[in-house]
ZAMIKE-566686 format. One record per atom (N, C-alpha, C, O, CB): chain; x, y, z. Coordinates in Angstrom, 2 decimals. Atoms other than C-alpha are relative to their C-alpha. Glycine has a CB too. Layout:
REM ZAMIKE-566686
mol A	east X	north Y	up Z $
...
//
This chain:
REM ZAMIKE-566686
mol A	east -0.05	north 0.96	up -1.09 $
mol A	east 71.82	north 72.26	up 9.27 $
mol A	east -0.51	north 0.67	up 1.27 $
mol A	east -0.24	north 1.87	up 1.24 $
mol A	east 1.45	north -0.53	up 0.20 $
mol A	east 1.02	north 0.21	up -1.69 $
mol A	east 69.93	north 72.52	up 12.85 $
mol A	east 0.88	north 0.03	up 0.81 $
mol A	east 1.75	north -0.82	up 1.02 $
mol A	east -0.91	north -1.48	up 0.42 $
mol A	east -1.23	north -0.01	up -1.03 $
mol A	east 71.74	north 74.15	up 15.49 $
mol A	east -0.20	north -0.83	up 1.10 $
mol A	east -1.38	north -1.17	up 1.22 $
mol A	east 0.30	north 1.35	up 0.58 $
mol A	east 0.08	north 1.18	up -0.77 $
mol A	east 72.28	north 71.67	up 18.28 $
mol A	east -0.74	north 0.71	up 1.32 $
mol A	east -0.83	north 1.91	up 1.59 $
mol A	east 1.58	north -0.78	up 0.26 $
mol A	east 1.05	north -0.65	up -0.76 $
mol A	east 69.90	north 71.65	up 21.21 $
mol A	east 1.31	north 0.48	up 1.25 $
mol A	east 2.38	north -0.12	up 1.37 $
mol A	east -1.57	north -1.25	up 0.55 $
mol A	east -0.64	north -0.23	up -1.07 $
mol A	east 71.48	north 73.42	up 24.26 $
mol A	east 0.08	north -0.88	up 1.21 $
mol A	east -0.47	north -1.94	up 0.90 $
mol A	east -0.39	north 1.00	up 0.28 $
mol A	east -0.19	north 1.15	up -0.89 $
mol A	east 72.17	north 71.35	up 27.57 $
mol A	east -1.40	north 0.34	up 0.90 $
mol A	east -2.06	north 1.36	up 1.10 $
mol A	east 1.66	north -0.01	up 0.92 $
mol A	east 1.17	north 0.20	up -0.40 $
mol A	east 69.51	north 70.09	up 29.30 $
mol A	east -0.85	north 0.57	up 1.66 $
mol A	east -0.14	north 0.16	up 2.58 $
mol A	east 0.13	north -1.37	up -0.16 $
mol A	east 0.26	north -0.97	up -1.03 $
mol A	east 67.62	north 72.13	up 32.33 $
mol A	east 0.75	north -0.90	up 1.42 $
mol A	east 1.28	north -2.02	up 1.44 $
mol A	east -1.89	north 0.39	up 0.12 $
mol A	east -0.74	north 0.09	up -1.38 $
mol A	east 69.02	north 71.56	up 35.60 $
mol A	east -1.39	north -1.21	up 1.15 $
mol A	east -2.52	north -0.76	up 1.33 $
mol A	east 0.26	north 2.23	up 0.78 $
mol A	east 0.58	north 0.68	up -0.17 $
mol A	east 67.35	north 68.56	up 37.38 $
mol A	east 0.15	north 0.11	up 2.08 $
mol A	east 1.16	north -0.17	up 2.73 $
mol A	east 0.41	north -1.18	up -1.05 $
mol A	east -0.62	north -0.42	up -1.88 $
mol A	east 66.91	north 69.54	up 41.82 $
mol A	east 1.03	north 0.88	up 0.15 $
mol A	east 1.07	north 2.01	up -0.34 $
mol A	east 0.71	north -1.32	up 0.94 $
mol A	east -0.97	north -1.34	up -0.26 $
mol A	east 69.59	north 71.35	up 42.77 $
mol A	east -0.35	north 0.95	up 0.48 $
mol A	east -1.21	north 0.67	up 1.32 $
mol A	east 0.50	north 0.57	up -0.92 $
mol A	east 0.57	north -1.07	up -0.22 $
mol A	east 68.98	north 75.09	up 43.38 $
mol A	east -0.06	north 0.75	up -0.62 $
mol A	east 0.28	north 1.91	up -0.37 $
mol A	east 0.19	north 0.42	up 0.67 $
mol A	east -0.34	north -0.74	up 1.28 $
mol A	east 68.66	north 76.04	up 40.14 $
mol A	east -2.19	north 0.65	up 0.13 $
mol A	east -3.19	north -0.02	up 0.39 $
mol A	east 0.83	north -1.53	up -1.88 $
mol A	east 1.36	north -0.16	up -0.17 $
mol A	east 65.27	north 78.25	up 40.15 $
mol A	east -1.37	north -0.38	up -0.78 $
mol A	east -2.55	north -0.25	up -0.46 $
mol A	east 0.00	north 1.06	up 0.09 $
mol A	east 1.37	north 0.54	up 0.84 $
mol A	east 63.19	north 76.78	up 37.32 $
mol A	east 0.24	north -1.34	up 0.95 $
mol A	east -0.71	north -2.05	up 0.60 $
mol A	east 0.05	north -0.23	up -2.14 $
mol A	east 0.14	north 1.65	up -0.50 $
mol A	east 63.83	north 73.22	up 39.53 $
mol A	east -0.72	north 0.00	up 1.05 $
mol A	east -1.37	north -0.92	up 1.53 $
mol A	east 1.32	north -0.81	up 0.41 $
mol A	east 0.69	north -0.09	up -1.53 $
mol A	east 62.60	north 74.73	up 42.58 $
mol A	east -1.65	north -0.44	up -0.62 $
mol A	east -2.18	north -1.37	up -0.02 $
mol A	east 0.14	north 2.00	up 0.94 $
mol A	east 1.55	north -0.18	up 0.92 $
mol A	east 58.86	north 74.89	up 40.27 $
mol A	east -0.80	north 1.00	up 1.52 $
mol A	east -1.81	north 0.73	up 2.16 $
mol A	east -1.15	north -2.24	up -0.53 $
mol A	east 1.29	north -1.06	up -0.78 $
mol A	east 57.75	north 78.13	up 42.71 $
mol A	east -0.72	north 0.52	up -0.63 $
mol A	east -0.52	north 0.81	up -1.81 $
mol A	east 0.29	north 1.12	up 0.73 $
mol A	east 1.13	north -0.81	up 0.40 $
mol A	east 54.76	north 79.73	up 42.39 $
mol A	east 0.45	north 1.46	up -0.08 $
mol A	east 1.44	north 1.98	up 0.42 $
mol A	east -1.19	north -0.17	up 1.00 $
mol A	east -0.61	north -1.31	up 0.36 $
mol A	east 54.91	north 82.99	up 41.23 $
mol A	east -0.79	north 0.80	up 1.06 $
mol A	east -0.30	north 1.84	up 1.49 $
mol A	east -0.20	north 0.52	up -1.67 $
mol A	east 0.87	north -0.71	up -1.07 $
mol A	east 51.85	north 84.00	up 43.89 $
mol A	east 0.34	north -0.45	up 1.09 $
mol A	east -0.72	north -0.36	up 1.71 $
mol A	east -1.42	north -0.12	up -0.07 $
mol A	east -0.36	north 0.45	up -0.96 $
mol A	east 53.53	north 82.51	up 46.89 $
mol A	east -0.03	north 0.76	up 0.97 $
mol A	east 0.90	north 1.58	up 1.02 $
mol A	east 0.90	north -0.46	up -0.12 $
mol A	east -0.28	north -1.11	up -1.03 $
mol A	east 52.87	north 84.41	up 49.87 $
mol A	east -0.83	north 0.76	up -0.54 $
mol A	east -0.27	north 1.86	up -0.59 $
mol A	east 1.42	north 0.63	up 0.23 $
mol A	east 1.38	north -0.51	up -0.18 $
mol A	east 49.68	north 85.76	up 49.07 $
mol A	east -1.09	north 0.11	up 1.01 $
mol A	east -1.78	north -0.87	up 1.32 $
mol A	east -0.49	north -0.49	up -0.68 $
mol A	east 1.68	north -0.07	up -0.69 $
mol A	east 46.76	north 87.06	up 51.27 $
mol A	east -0.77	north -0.51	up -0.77 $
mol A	east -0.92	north -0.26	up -1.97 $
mol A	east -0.70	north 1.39	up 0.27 $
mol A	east 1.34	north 0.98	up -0.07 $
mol A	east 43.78	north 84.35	up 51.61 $
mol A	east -1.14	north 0.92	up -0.50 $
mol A	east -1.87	north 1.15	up 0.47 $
mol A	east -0.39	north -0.63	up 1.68 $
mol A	east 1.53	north -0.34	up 0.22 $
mol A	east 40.71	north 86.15	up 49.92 $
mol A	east -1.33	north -0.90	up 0.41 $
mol A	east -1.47	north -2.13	up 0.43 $
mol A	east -0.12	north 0.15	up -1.43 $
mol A	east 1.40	north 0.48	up -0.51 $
mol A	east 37.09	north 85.81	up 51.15 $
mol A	east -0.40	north -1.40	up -0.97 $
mol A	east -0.97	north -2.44	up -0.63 $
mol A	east -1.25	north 1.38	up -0.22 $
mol A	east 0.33	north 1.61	up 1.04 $
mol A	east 36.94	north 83.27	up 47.74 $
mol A	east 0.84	north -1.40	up 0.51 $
mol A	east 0.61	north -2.60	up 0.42 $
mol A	east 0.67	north 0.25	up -1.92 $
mol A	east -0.36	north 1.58	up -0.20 $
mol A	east 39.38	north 81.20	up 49.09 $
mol A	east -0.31	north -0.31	up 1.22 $
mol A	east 0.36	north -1.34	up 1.25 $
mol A	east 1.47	north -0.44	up -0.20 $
mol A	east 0.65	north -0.08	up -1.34 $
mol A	east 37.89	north 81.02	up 52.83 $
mol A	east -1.47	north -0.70	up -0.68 $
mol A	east -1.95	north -1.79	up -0.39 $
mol A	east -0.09	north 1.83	up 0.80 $
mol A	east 1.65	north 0.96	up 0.45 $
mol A	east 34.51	north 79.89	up 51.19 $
mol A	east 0.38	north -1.11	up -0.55 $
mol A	east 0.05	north -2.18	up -0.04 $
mol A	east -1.17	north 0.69	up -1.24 $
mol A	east -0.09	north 0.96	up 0.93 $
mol A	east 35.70	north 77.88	up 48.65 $
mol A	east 0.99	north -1.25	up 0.91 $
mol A	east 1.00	north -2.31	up 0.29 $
mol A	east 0.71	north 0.73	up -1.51 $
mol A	east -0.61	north 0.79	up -0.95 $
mol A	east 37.97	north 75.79	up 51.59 $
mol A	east -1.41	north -0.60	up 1.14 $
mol A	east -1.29	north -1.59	up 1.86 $
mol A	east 1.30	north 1.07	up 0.79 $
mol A	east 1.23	north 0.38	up -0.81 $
mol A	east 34.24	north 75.57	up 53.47 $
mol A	east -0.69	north -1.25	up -1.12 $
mol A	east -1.15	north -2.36	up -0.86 $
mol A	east -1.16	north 1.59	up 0.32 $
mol A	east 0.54	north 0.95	up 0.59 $
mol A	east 33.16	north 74.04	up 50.54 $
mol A	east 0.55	north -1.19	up -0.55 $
mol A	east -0.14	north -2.10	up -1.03 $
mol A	east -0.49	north 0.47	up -0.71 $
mol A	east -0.85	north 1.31	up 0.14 $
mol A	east 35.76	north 71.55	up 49.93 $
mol A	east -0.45	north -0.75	up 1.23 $
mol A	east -1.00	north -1.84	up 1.27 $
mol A	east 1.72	north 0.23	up -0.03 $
mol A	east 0.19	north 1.01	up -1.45 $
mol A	east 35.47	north 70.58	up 53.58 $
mol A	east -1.68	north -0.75	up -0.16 $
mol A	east -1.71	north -1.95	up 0.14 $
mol A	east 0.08	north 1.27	up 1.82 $
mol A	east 1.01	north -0.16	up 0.18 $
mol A	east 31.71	north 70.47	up 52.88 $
mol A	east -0.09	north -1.62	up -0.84 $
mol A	east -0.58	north -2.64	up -0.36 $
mol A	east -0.27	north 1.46	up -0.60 $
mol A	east -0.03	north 0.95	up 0.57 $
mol A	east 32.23	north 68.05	up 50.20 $
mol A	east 1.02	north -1.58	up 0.02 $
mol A	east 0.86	north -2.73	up -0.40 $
mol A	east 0.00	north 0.66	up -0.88 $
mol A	east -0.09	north 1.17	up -0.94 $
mol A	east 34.33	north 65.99	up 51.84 $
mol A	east -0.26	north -0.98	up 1.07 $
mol A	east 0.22	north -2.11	up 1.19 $
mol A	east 0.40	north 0.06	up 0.18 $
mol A	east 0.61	north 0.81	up -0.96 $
mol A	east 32.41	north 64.99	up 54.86 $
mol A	east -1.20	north -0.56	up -0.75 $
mol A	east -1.80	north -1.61	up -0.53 $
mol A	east -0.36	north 0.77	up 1.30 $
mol A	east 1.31	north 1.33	up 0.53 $
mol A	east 29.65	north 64.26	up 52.43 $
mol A	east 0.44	north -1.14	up -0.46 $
mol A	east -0.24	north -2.13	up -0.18 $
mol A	east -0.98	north 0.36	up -1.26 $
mol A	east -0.81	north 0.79	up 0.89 $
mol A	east 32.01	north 62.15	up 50.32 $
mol A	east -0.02	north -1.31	up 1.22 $
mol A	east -0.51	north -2.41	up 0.93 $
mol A	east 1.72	north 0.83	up -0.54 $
mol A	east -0.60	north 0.98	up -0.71 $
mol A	east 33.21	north 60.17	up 53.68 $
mol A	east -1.41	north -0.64	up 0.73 $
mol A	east -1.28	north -1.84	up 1.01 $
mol A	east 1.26	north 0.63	up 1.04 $
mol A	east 0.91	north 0.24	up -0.58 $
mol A	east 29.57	north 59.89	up 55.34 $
mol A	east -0.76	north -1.00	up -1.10 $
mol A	east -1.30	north -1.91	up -0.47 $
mol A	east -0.58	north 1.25	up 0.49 $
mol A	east 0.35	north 0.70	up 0.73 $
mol A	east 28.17	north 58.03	up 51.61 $
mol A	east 1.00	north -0.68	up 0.03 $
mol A	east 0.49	north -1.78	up -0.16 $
mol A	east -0.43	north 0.39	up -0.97 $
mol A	east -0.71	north 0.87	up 0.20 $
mol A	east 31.40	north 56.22	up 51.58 $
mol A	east -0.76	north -1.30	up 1.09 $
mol A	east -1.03	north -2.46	up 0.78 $
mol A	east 1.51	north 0.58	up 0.22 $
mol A	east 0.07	north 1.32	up -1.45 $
mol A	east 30.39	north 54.28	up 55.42 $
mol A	east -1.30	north -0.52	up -0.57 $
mol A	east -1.58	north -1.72	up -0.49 $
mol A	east -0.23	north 0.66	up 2.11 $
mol A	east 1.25	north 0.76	up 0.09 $
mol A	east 26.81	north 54.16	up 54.00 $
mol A	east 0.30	north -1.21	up -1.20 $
mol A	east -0.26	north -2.30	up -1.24 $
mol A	east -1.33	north 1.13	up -0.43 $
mol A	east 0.04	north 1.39	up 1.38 $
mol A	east 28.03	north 52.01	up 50.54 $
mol A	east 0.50	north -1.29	up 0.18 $
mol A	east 0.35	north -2.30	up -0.50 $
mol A	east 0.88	north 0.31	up -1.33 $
mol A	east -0.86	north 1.05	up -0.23 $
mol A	east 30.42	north 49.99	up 52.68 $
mol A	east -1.30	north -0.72	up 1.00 $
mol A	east -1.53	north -1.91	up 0.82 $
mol A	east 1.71	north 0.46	up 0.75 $
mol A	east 0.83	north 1.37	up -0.36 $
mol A	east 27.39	north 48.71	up 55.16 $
mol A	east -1.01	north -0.40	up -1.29 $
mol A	east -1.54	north -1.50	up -1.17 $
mol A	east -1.04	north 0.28	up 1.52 $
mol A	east 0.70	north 1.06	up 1.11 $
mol A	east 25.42	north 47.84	up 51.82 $
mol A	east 0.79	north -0.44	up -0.52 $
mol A	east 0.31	north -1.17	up -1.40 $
mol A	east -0.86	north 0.35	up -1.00 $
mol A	east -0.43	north 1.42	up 0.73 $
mol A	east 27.69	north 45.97	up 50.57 $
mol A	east 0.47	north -1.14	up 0.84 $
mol A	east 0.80	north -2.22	up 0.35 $
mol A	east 1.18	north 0.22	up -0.98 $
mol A	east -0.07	north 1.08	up -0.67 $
mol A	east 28.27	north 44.09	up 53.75 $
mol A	east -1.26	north -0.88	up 0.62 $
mol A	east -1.20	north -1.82	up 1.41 $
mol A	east 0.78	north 0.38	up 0.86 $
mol A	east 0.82	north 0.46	up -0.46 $
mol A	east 24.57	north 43.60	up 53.98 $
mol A	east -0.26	north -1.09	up -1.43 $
mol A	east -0.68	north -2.25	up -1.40 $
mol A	east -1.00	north 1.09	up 0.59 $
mol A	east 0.13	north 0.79	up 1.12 $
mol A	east 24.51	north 42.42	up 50.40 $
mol A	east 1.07	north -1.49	up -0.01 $
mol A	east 0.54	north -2.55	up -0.35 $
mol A	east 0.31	north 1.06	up -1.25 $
mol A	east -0.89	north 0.64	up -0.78 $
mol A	east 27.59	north 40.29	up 51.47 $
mol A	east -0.65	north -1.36	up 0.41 $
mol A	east -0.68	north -2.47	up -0.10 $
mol A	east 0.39	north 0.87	up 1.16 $
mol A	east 0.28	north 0.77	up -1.03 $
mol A	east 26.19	north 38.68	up 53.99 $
mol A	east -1.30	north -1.00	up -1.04 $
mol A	east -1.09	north -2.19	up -1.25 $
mol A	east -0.51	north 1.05	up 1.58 $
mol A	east 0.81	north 0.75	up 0.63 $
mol A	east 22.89	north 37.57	up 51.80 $
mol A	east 0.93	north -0.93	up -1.10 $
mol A	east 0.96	north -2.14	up -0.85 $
mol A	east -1.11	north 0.95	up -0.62 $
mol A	east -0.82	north 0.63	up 1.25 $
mol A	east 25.19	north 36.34	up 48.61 $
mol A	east 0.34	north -0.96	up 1.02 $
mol A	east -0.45	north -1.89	up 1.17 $
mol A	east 1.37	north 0.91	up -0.93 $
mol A	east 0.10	north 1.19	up -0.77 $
mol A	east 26.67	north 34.24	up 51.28 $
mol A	east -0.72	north -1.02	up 0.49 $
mol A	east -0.32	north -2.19	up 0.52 $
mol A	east 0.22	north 0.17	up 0.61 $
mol A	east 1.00	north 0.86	up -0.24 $
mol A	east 23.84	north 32.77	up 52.42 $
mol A	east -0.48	north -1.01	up -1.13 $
mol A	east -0.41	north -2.24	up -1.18 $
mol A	east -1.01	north 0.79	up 0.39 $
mol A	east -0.16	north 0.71	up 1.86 $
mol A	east 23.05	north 31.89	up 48.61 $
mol A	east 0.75	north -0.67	up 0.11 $
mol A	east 0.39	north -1.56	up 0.88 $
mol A	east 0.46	north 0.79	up -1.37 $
mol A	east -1.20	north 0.82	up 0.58 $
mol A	east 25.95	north 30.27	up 47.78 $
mol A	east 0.16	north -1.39	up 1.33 $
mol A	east 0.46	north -2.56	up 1.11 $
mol A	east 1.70	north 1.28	up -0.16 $
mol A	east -0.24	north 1.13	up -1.13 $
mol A	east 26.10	north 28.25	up 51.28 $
mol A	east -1.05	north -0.81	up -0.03 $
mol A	east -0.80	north -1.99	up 0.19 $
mol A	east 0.15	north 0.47	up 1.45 $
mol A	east 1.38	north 0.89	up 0.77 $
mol A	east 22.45	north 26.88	up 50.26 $
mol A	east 0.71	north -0.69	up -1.13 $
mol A	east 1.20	north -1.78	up -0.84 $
mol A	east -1.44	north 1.10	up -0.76 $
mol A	east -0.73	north 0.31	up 1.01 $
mol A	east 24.04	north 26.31	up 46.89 $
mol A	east 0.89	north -1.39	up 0.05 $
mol A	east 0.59	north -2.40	up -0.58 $
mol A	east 0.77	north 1.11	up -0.17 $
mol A	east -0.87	north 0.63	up -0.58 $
mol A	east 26.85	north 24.40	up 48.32 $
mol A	east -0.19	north -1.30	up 0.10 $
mol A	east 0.24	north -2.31	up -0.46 $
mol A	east 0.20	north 0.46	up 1.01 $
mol A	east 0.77	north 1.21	up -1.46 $
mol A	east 24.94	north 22.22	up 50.96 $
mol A	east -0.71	north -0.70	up -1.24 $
mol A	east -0.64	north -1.92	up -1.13 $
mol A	east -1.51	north 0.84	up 1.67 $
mol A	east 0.92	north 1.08	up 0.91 $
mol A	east 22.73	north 20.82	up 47.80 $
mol A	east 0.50	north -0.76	up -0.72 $
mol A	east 1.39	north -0.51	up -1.54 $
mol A	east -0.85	north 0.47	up -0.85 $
mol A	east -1.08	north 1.27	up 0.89 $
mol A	east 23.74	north 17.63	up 46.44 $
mol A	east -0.37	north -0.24	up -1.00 $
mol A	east 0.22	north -1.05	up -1.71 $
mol A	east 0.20	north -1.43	up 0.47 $
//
């Protein structure tokens, strides 16, 4: 027979597997992570600068579809 499972881990509290710390906490920043934070930033302003450009095409596309459909409409 199957010994029974033990009780179950400790859920918050201040039990230290609940905390979930890092084991490198309080580490000096290396030159990799100083670049590699340039290049996040990097790829986020591109990210947000194609975002404004997709949102005016689709309010230029928008605007035509509307036009369509209000032709559309108007015809009896």
């Amino acid at each position: 027979m199957a010994k029974p499972a033990g009780p179950p881990p400790p859920v918050g509290g201040m039990g230290g597997a609940a905390l979930d710390m890092d084991d490198q906490a309080g580490g000096a920043a290396s030159f990799g992570d100083f670049f590699s934070g340039i290049k996040a930033a990097a790829w986020r302003l591109l990210n947000y600068a194609t975002y404004y450009q997709m949102k005016e095409r689709a309010g230029t596309v928008g605007k035509a579809v509307n036009g369509v459909l209000g032709s559309v409409r108007a015809a009896p």
